[in-house]
Backbone as a ProteinNet text record, in pm:
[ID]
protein_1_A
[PRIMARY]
XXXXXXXXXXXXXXXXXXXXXXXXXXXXXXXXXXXXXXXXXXXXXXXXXXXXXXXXXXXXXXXXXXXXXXXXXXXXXXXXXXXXXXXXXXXXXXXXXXXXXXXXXXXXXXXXXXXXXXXXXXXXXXXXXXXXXXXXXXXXXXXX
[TERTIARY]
8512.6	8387.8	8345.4	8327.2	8279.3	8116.9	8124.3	7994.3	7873.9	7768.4	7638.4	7680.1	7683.5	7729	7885.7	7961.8	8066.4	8032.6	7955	7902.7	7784.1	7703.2	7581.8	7713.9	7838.9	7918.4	8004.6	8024.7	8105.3	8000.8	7869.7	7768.4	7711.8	7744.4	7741.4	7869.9	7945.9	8085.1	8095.4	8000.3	8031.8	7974.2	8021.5	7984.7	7844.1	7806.1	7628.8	7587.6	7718.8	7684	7711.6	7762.4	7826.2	7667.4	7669.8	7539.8	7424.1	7387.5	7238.1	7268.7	7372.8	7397.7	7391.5	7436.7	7456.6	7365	7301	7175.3	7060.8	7034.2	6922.6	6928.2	6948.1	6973	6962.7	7036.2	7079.7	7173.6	7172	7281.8	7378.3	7473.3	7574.5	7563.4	7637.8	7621.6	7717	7712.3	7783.8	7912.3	8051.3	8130.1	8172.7	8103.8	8163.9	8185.3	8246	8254.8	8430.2	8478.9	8613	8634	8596.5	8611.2	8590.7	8540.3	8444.3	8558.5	8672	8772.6	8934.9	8919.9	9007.6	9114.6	9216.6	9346.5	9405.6	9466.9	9508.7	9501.4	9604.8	9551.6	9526	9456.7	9439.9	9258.7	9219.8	9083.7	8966.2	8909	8735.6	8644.5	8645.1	8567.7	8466.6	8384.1	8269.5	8332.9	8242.9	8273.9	8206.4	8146.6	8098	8171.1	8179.3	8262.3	8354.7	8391.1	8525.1	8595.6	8427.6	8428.8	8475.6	8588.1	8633.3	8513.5	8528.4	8393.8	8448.9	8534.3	8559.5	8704.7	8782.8	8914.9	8943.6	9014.7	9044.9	9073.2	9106.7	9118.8	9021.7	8856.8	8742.2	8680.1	8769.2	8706.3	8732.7	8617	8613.4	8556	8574.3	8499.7	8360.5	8260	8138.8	8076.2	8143.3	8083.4	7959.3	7956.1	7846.9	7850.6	7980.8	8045	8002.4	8014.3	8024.8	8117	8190.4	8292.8	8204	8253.9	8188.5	8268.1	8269.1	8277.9	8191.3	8302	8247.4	8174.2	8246.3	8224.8	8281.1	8146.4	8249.4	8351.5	8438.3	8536	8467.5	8369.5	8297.7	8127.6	8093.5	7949.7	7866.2	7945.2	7915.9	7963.2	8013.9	8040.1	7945.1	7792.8	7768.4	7589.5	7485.9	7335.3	7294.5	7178.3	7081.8	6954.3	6901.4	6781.4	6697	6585.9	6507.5	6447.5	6477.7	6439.8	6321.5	6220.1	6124.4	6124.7	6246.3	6161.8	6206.6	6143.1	6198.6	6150.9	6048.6	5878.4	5982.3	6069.3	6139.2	6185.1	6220.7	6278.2	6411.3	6506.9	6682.1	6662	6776.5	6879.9	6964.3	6933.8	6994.4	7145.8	7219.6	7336.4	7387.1	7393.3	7430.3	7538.4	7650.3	7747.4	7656.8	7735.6	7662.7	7673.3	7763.9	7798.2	7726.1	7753.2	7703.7	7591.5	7511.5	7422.3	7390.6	7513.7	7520.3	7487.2	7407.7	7368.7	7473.8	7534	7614	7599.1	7469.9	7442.5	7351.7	7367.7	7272.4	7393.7	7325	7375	7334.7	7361.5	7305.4	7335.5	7260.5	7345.1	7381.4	7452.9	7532.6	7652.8	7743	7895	7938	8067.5	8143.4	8173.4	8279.2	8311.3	8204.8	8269.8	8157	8038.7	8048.9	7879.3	7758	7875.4	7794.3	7733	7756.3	7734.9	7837.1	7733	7804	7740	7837.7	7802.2	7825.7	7731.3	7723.4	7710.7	7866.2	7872.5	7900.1	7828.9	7885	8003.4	8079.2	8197.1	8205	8066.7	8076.4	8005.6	8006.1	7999	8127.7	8236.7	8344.1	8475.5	8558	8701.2	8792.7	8919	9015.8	9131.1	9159.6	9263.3	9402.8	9519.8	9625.2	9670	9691.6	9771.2	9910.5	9948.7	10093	10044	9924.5	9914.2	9802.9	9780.8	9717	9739.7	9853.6	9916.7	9853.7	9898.5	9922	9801.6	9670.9	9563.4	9486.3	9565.2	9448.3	9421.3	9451.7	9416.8	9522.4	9591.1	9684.4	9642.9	9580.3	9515.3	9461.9	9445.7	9451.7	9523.5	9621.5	9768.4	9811.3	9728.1	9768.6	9641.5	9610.6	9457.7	9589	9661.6	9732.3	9902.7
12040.6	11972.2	12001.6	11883.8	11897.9	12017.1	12077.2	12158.2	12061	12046.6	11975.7	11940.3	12122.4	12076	11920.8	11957.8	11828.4	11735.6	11728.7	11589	11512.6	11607.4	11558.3	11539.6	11576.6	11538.8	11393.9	11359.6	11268.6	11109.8	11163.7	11064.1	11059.2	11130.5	11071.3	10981.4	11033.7	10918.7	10768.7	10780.8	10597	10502.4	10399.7	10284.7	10253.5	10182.7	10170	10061.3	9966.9	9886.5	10042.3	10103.3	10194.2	10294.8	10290.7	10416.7	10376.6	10247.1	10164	10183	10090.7	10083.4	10212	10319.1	10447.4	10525.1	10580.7	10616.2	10549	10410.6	10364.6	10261.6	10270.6	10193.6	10053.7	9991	9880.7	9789.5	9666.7	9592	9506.9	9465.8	9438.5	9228.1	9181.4	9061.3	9008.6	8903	8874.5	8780	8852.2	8727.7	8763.2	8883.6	8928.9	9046.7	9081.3	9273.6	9244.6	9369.5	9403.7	9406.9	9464.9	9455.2	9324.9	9239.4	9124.8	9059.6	9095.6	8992.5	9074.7	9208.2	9303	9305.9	9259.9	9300.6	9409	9482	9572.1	9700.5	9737.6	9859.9	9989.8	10077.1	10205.2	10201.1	10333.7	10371	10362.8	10355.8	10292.3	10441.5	10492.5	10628.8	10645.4	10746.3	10772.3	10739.5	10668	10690.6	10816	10862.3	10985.4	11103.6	11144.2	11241.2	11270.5	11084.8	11101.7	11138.8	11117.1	11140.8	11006.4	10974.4	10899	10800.8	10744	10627.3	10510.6	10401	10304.5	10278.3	10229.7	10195.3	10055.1	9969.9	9837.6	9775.1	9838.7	9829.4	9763.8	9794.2	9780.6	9674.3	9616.7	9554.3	9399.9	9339.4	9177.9	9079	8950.6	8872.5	8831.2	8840.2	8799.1	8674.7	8656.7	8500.2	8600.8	8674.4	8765.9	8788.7	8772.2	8781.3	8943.6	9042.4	9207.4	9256.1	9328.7	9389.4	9471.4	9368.1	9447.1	9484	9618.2	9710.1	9648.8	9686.7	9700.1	9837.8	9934.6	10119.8	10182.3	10266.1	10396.8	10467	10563.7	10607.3	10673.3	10780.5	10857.1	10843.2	10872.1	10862.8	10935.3	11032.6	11174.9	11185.6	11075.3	11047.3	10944.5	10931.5	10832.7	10914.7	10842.7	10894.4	10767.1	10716.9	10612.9	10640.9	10536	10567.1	10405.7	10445.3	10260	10293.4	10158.4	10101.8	9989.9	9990.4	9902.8	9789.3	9826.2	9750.2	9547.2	9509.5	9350.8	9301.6	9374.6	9302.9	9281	9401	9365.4	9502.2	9486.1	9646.5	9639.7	9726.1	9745.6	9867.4	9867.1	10037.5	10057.8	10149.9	10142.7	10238.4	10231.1	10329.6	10437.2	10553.9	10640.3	10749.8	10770.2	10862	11035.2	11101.5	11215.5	11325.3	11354.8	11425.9	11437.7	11287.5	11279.6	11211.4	11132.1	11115.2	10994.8	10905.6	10771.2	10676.7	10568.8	10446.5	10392.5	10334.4	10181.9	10087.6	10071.7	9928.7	9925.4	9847.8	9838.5	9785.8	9850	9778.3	9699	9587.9	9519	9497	9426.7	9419.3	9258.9	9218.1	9108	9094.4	9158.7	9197	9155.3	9144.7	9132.6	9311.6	9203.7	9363.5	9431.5	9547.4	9592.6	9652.3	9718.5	9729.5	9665.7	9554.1	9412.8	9439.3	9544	9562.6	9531.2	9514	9514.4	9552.6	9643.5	9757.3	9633.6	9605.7	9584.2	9629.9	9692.6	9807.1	9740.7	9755.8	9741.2	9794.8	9750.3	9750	9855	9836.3	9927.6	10081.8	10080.4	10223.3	10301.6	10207.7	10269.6	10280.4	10335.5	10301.3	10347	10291.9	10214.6	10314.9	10391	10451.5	10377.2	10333.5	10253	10333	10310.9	10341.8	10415.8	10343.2	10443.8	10562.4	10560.3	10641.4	10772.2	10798.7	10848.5	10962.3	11012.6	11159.2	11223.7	11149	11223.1	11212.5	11108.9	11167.7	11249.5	11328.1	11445.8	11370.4	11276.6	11227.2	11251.9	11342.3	11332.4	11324.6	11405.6	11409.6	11239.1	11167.4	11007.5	10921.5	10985.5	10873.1	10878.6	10920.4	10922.6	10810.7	10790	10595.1	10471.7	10537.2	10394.3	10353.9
8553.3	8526.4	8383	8293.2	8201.8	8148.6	8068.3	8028.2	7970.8	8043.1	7941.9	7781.7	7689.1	7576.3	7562.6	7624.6	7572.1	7631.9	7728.8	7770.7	7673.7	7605.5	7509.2	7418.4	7309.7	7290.4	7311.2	7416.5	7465.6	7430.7	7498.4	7470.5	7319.7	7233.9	7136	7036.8	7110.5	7049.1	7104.4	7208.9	7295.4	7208.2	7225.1	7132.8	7169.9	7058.2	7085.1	7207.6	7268.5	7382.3	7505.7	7553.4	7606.6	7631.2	7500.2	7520.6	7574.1	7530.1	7518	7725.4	7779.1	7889.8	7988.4	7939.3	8023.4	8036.1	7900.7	7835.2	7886.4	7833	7810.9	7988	8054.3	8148.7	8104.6	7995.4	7948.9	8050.9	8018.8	8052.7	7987.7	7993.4	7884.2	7965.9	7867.8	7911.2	8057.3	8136.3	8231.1	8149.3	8197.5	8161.1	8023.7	7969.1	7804.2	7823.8	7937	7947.2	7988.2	7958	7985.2	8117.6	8216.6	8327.8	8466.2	8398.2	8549.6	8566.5	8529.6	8571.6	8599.2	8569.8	8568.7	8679.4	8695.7	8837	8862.9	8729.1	8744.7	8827.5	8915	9020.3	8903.8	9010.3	8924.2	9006.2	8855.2	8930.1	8776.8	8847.9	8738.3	8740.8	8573.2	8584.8	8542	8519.9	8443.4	8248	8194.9	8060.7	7957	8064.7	7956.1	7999.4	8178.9	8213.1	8272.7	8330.3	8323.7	8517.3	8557.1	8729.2	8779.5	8897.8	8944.1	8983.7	9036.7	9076	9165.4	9142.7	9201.3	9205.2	9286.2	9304.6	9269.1	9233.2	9215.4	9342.6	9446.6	9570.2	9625.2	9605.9	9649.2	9533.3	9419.7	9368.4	9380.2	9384.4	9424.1	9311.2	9290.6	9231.4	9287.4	9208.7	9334	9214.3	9117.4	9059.3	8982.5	8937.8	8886.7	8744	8686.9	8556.2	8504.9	8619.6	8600.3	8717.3	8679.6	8771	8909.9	9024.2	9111.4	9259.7	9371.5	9420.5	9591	9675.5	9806.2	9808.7	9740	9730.9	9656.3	9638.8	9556.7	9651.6	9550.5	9601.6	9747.7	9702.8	9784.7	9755.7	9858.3	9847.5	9744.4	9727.5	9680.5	9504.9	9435.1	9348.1	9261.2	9330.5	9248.9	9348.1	9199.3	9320.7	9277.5	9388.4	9387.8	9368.2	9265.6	9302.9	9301.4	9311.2	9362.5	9229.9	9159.9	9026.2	9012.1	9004.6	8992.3	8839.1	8766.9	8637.6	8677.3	8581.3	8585.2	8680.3	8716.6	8814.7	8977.4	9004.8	9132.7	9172.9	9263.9	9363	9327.5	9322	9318.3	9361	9353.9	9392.5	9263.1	9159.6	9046.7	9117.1	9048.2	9070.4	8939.5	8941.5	8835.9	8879.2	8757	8829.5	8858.3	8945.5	8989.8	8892.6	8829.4	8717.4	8566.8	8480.7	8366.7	8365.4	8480.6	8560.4	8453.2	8422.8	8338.9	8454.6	8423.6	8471.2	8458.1	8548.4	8616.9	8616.7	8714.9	8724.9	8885.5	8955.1	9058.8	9197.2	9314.7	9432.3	9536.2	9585.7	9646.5	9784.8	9875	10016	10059.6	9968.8	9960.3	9934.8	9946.9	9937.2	10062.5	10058.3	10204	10244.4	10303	10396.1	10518.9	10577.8	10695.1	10670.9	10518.5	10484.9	10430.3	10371.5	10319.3	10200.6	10097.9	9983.1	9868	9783.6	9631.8	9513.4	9430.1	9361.1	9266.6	9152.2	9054.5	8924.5	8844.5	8756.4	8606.5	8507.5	8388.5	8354.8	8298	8229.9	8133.1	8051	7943.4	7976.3	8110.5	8186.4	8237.9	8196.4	8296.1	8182.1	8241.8	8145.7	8271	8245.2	8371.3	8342.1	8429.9	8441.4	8520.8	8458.2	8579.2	8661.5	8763.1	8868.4	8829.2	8764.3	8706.4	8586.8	8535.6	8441	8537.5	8589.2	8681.9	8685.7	8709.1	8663.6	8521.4	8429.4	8258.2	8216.3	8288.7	8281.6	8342.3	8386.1	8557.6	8609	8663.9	8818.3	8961.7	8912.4	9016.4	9168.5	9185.7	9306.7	9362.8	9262.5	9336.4	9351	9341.5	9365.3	9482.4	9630.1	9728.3	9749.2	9724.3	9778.3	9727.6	9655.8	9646.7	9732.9
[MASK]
++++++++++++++++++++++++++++++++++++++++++++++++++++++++++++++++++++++++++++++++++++++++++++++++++++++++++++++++++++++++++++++++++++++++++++++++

């Protein structure tokens, strides 16, 4: 687990869309992010610390133009909280670790819980499936 110090570190190297988004509970545009259209297997992490978060497995098109999630990996990898701004109720979503904003979840997804995690792109960075090892992830190459 990363130390506070290299994490105040890490968050100062992210790009200013990256930061505004993680930091500032920003949002990046629909349909101009790296991820809303992403295939590739592998796993979706924290961009500041680097904590697992979402599988490609669980990821769907929802016409949203932001990469979005039936679930996180684990429950326990991500905290909620109820967001009031933009004159409306949400469920914001933030990783548990570097305690970076995501994005929000909703209960309109398929699947049996009927949610969908709606995550910016420029919150995450994509580890492949074959590269999974040589970045410390070994331990997740048994989900695939």
């Amino acid at each position: 687990m990363d130390s506070n110090e290299s994490l105040d570190e890490k968050k100062k190297a992210l790009s200013d869309l990256s930061y505004d988004v993680t930091q500032n509970q920003g949002t990046e545009p629909p349909f101009q992010n790296e991820f809303w259209d992403h295939k590739e297997e592998g796993v979706y992490v924290d961009i500041v610390s680097g904590e697992p978060l979402f599988l490609s497995y669980d990821k769907f098109d929802s016409g949203t133009g932001w990469p979005s999630f039936t679930k996180p990996i684990t429950n326990e990898a991500i905290i909620e909280h109820v967001d009031h701004s933009l004159g409306m109720q949400r469920i914001e979503v933030c990783s548990k670790i570097a305690k970076s904003h995501l994005g929000h979840v909703f209960p309109d997804g398929p699947g049996p819980a009927g949610l969908r995690y709606c995550i910016n792109s420029a919150a995450l960075r994509f580890i492949p499936k074959n590269k999974l090892k040589e970045n410390g992830y070994e331990d997740l190459v048994t989900l695939f």
